[in-house]
C-alpha positions as CSV (number, residue, x, y, z in Angstrom):
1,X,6.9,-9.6,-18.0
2,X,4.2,-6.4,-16.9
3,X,2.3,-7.1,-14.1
4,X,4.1,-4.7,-11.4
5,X,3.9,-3.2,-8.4
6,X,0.0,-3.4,-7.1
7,X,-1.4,-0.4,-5.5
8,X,-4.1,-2.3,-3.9
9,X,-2.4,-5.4,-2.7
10,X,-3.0,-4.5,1.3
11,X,-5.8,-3.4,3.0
12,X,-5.1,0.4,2.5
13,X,-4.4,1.5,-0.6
14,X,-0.4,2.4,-1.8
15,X,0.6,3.9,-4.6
16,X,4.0,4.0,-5.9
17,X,6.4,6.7,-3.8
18,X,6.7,9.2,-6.3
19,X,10.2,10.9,-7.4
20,X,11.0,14.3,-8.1
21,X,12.7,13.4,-11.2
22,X,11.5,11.9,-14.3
23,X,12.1,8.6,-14.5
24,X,10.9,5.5,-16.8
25,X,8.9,2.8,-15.2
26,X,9.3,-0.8,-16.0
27,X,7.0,-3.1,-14.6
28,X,7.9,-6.8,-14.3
29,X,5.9,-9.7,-12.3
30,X,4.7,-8.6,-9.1
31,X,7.0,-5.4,-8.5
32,X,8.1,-2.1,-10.7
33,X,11.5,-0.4,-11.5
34,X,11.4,3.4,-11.7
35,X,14.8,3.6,-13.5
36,X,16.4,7.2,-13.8
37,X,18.1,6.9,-16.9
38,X,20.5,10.1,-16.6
39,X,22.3,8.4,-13.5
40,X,21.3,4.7,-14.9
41,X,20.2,3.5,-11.6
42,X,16.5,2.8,-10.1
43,X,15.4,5.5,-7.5
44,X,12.4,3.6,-6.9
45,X,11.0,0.1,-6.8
46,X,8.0,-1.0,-5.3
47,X,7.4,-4.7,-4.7
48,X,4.2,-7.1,-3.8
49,X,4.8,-9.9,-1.1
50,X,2.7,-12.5,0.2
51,X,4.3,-14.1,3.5
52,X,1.7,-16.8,3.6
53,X,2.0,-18.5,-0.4
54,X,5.9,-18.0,-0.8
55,X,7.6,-20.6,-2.4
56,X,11.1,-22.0,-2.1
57,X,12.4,-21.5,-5.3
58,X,16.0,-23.2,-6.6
59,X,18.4,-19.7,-8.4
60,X,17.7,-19.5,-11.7
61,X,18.3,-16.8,-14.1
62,X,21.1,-14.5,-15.2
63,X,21.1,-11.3,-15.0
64,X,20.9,-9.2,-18.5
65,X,19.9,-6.4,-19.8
66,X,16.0,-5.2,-20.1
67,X,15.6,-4.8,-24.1
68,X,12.9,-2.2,-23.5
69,X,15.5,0.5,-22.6
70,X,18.9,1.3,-24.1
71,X,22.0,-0.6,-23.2
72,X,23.5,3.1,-22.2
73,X,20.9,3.7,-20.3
74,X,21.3,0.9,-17.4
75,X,23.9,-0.2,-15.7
76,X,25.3,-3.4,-17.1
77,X,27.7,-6.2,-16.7
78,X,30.9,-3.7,-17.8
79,X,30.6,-2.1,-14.1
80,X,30.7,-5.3,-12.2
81,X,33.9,-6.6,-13.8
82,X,37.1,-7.3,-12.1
83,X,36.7,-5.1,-8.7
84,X,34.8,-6.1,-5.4
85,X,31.5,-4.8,-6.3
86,X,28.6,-7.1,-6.4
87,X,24.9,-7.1,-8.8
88,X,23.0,-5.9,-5.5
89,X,19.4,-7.2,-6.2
90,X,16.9,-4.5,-5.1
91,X,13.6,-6.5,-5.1
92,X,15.0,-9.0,-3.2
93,X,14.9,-12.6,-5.8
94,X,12.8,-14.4,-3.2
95,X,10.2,-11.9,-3.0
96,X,8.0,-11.8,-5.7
97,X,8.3,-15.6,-5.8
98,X,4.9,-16.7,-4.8
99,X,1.7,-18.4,-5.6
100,X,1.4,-21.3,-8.5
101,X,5.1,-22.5,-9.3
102,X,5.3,-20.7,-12.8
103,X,4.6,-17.8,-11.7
104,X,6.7,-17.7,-8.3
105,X,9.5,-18.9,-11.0
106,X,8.8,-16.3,-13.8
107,X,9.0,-13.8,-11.0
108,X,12.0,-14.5,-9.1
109,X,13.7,-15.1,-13.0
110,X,13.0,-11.2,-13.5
111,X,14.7,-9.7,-10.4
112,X,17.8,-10.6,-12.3
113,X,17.0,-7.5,-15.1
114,X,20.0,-4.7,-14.5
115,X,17.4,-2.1,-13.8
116,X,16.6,-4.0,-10.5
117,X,20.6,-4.3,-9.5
118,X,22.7,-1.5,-7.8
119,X,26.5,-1.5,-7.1
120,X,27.3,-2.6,-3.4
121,X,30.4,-3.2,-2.3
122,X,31.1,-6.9,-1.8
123,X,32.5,-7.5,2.3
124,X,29.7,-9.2,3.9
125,X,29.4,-9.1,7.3
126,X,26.4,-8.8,10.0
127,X,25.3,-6.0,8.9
128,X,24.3,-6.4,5.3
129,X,23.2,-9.9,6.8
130,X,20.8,-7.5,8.7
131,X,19.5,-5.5,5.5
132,X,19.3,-8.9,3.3
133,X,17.0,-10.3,6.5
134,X,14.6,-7.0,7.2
135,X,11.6,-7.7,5.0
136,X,11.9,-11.4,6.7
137,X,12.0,-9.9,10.3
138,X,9.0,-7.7,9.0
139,X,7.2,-9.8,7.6
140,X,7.5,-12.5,10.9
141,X,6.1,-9.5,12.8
142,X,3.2,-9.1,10.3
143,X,1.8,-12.8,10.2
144,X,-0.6,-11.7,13.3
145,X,-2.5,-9.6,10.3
146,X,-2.2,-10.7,6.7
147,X,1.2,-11.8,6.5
148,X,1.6,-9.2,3.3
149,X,4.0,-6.7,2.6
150,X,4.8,-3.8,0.3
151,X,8.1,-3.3,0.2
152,X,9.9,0.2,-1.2
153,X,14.2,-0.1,-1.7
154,X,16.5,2.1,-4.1
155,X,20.1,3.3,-4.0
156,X,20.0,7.0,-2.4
157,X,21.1,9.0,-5.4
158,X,23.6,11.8,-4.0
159,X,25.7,14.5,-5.4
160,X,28.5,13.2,-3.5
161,X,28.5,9.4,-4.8
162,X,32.1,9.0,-6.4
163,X,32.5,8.5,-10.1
164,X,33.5,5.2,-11.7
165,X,33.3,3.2,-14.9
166,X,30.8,6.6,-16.4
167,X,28.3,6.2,-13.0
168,X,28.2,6.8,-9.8
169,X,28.6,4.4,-6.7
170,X,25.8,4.8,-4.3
171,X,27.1,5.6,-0.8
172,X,23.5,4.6,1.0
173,X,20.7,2.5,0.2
174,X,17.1,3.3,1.8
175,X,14.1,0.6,2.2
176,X,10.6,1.3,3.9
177,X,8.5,-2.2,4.7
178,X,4.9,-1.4,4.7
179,X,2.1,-3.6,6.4
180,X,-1.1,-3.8,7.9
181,X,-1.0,-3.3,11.4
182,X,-4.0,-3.9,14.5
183,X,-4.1,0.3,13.9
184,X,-4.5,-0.2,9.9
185,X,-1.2,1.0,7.6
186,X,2.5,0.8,9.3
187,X,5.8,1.2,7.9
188,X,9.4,1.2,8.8
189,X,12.2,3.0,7.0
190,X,15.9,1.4,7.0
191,X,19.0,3.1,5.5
192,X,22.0,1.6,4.7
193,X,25.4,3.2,4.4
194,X,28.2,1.6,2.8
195,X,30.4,4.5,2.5
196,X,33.3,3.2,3.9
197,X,33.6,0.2,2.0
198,X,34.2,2.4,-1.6
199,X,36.9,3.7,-2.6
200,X,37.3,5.1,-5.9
201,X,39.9,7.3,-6.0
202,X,42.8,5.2,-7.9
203,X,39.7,4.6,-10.9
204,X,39.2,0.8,-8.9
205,X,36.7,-0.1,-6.4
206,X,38.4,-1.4,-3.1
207,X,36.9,-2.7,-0.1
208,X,38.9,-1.8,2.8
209,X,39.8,-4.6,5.2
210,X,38.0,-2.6,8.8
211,X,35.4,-0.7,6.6
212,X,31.6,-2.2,7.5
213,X,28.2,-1.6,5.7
214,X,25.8,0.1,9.0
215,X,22.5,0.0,9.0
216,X,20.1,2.4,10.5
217,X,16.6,2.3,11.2
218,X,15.1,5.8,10.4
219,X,11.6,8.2,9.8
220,X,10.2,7.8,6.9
221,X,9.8,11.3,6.6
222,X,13.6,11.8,6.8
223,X,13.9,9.1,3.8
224,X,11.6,11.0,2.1
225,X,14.0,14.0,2.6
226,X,17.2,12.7,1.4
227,X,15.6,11.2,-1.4
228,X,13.6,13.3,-3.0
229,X,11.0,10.6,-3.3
230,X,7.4,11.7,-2.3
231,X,6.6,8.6,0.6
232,X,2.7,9.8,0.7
233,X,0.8,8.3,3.5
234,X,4.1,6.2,4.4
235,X,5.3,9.0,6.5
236,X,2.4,8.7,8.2
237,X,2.2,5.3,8.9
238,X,5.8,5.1,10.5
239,X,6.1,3.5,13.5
240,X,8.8,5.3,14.9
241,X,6.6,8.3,14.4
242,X,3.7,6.7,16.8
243,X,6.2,5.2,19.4
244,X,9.5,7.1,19.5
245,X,9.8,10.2,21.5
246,X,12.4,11.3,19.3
247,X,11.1,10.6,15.5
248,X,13.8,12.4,14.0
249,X,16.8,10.1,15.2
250,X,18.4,7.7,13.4
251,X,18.3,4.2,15.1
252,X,22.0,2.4,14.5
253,X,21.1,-1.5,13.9
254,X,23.2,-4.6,15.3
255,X,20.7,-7.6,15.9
256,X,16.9,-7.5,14.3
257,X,16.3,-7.0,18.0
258,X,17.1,-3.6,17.9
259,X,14.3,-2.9,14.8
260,X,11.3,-1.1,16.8
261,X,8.0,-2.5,14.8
């Protein structure tokens, strides 16, 4: 189940962004969960993708418990039952599902852990279509290079996420892509905000009927901020930082045409 996230699977090396607080790390096939076990949610994973050996793979697996942590400290099954909230996969299931056919199906079998899952609310409309599609829009940009990604997602834990069922629902969701570009490392930092799709205040999870997921594409640097996850050279690399004239604004998303790359 341990190979994880690989520092040196692109040209330039990557660690691991890097929280503030402590957290456990459990590693998995080909991407790693750094699980904070006080609000029972990862604020990190890092995942390893190879554009040009991915493999069509049928859904298989359930999602369960990992038996290397306490049930009390993840966020199982009991918090998914009877509202509108859905097992939101982090590490996407398709994208550790590469190379020979075991191990592609081994992989994709262990995004279904509850470490790697986060409450989102269930309407579906185009613009969690947009978030579920960005790695493939970035990694269709990078097939000019190596057509390989390292790709960074996590709910952004907030003081202000409402209370429910002994957690609390993540308002936003933040995602950086990072690839080799003609100029060596690029990235791209996304943010999602569901905020108007919970509603806690009754103790059950509604989704209200005009409420919309909106998705953003943002600095890195400012994901590092609201975070409090240490990006490294990501900030860096961001290429809204080395083509926008304004790198601190927040880019509102409709159509992947709108993603600067």
């Amino acid at each position: 189940m341990s190979d994880g996230y690989d520092l040196d699977f692109l040209s330039t090396r990557l660690p691991l962004p890097r929280p503030a607080r402590e957290t456990t790390a459990l590693t998995y096939p080909r991407f790693t969960v750094l699980l904070d076990t006080d609000r029972r949610l990862a604020v990190v994973t890092g995942v390893n993708i190879d554009g040009a050996l991915l493999r069509e793979q049928p859904r298989t697996g359930e999602w369960r418990l990992d038996p290397r942590v306490a049930a009390d400290l993840q966020t199982g099954a009991e918090v998914y039952s009877r509202n509108d909230l859905d097992r939101g996969h982090l590490v996407r299931r398709r994208d550790p599902g590469w190379g020979d056919a075991d191990d592609a199906r081994a992989a994709t079998e262990a995004t279904f852990f509850y470490p790697n899952a986060a409450p989102q609310a269930a309407g579906f409309n185009q613009s969690k279509e947009l978030w579920l599609g960005l790695e493939d829009h970035v990694l269709e940009y990078a097939e000019t290079t190596d057509q390989k990604l390292s790709v960074f997602t996590a709910p952004v834990l907030g003081a202000e996420d409402p209370p429910y069922r002994g957690i609390r629902i993540p308002l936003r969701f933040w995602k950086v892509a990072a690839w080799r570009g003609p100029d060596g490392l690029a990235s791209a930092g996304f943010v999602l905000d569901q905020s108007e799709l919970v509603e806690t205040s009754d103790g059950l999870l509604a989704a209200p009927p005009l409420g919309a997921f909106r998705t953003f594409q943002v600095p890195v640097a400012e994901i590092a901020q609201i975070t409090g996850v240490d990006l490294g050279v990501l900030s860096d690399a961001d290429v809204l930082r080395r083509r926008s004239a304004r790198p601190t604004e927040w880019i509102s998303l409709t159509t992947s045409a709108d993603i600067t790359l």
